[in-house]
N, C-alpha and C positions, 0 to 999 in steps of 0.2 A: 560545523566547521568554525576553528578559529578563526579571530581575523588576520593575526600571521600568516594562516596558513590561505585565507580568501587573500592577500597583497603577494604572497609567493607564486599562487596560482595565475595571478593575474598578470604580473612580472613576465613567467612563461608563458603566458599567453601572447603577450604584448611584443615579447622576442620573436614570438615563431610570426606573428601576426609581416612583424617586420623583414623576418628572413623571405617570405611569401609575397610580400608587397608585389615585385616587377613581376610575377608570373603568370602566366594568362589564365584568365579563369574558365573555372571548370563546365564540362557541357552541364546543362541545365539536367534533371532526376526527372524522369518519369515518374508520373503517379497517379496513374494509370490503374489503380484499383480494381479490383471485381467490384463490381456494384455490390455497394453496401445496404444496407436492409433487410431485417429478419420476414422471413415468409409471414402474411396475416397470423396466421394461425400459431403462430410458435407465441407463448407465454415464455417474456425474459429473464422472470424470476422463476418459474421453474426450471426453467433452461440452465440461468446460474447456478442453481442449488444440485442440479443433477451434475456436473461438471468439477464441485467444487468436493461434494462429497467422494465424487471418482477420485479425485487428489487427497481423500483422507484428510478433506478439512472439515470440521465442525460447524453445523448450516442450524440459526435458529431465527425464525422469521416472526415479528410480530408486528402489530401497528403501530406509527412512527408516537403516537400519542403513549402510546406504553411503553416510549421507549426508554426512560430511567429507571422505571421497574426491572425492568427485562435486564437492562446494564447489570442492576445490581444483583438481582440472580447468580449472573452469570458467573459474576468477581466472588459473592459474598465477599470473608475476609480478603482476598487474596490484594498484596498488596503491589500497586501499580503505579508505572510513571505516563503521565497524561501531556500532551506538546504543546504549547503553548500554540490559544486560537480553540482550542477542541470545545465546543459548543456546553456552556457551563449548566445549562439546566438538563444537560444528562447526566451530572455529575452529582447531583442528589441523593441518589440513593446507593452511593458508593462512598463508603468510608475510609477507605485503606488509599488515600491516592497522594503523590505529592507530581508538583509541576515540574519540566525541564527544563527549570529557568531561575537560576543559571544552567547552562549544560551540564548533565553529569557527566563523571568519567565514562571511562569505558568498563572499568574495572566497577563501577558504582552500576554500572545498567547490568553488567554481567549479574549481579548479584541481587539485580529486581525481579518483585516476582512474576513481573509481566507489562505488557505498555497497552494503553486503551488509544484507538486514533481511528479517525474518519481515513477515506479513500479520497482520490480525485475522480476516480468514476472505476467500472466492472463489465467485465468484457464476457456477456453470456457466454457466447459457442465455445470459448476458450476457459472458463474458472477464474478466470484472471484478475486481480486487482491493481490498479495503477495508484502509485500514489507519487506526488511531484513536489512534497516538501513546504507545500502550502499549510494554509492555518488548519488545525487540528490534525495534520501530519508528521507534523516534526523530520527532525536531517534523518538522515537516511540510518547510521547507527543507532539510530531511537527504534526503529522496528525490524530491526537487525540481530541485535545483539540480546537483548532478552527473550527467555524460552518460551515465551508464552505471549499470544499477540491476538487480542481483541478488536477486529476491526467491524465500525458502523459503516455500513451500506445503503444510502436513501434509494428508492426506486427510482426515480429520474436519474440516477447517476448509471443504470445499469445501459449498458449498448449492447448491439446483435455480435458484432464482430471487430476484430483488429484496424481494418479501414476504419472504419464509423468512431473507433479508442481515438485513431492514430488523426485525420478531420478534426475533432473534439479537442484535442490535448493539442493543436499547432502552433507551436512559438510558447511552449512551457520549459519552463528548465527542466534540470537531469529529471527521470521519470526511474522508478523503483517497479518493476511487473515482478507479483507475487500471484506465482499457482500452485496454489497447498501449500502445507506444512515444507521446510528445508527437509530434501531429500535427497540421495544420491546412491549407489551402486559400485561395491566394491568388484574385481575383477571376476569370483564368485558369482553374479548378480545378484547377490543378499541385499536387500532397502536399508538402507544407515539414514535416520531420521536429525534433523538438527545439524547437520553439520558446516552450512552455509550461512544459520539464519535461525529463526522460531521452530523447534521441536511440536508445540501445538500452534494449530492458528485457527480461530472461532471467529467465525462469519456471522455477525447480524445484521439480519435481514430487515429496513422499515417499509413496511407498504402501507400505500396511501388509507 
């Protein structure tokens, strides 16, 4: 986001904040969860990767010490935009990359050929990937807008379920939940891939 556009946001913010002043505030939100926590026996990262593949994403797990190698595999040439913050000794064995800093356009990420970025955490039982705009996440049209989207996974970032994300992530700004590849269904029910977001999306997995 610009910062025009962070001082206009904020503007309306600042308006509505004020039209709101005298009104009484609201009952307090239950949150009141199902008890969170995956059964003993449930393996998280198999769990994610069974979840993730069901959403036709692309699951390749290897250990976090391999993990420039494995980066680079995955890219070879393929060339990518990386968010400023993304953890620079995975960035070794990847040739093809340049940063988002300055921001690209939109028309400039349209025409990349893919974004490399960490998550803020993964939601087993659901596929899910949270990401909140933090370092090596980049804004939101950074993983958005390019067809092809590489995201790293550490194992401690993975949770059993939506409670345990939702505890985890409290008092984060806006939050991005990605499960699979951009999907959708015309009135046909035919799967039309890409049309909200990344066409491909490749999961790497780090375990300890």
């Amino acid at each position: 986001m610009t910062e025009p556009d962070r001082k206009s946001r904020q503007t309306i913010l600042d308006r509505i904040g004020r039209a709101l002043a005298d009104r009484p505030k609201p009952a307090p939100v239950s949150r009141d969860y199902r008890p969170a926590g995956a059964d003993p026996g449930v393996d998280l990262l198999d769990l994610l990767t069974d979840r993730l593949i069901d959403y036709r994403a692309a699951v390749h797990r290897c250990p976090a010490a391999a993990a420039a190698d494995r980066i680079g595999e995955l890219l070879g040439d393929r060339p990518v935009v990386v968010p400023t913050g993304f953890p620079a000794e995975l960035l070794a064995e990847v040739p093809n990359w340049r940063p988002d800093d300055p921001p690209l356009t939109v028309a400039e990420l349209d025409q990349a050929g893919g974004v490399l970025s960490t998550c803020a955490l993964a939601v087993a039982e659901t596929g899910t990937l949270v990401l909140d705009a933090g370092p090596g996440q980049g804004r939101r049209a950074l993983t958005l807008v390019p067809d092809h989207h590489l995201a790293v996974v550490r194992a401690d970032q993975v949770v059993f379920n939506v409670p345990d994300a939702i505890e985890r992530l409290a008092g984060r700004r806006t939050l991005t939940w990605i499960s699979g590849p951009s999907a959708t269904s015309d009135i046909e029910l035919a799967r039309v891939e890409g049309v909200h977001g990344p066409r491909t999306l490749v999961v790497l997995l780090l375990e300890p």
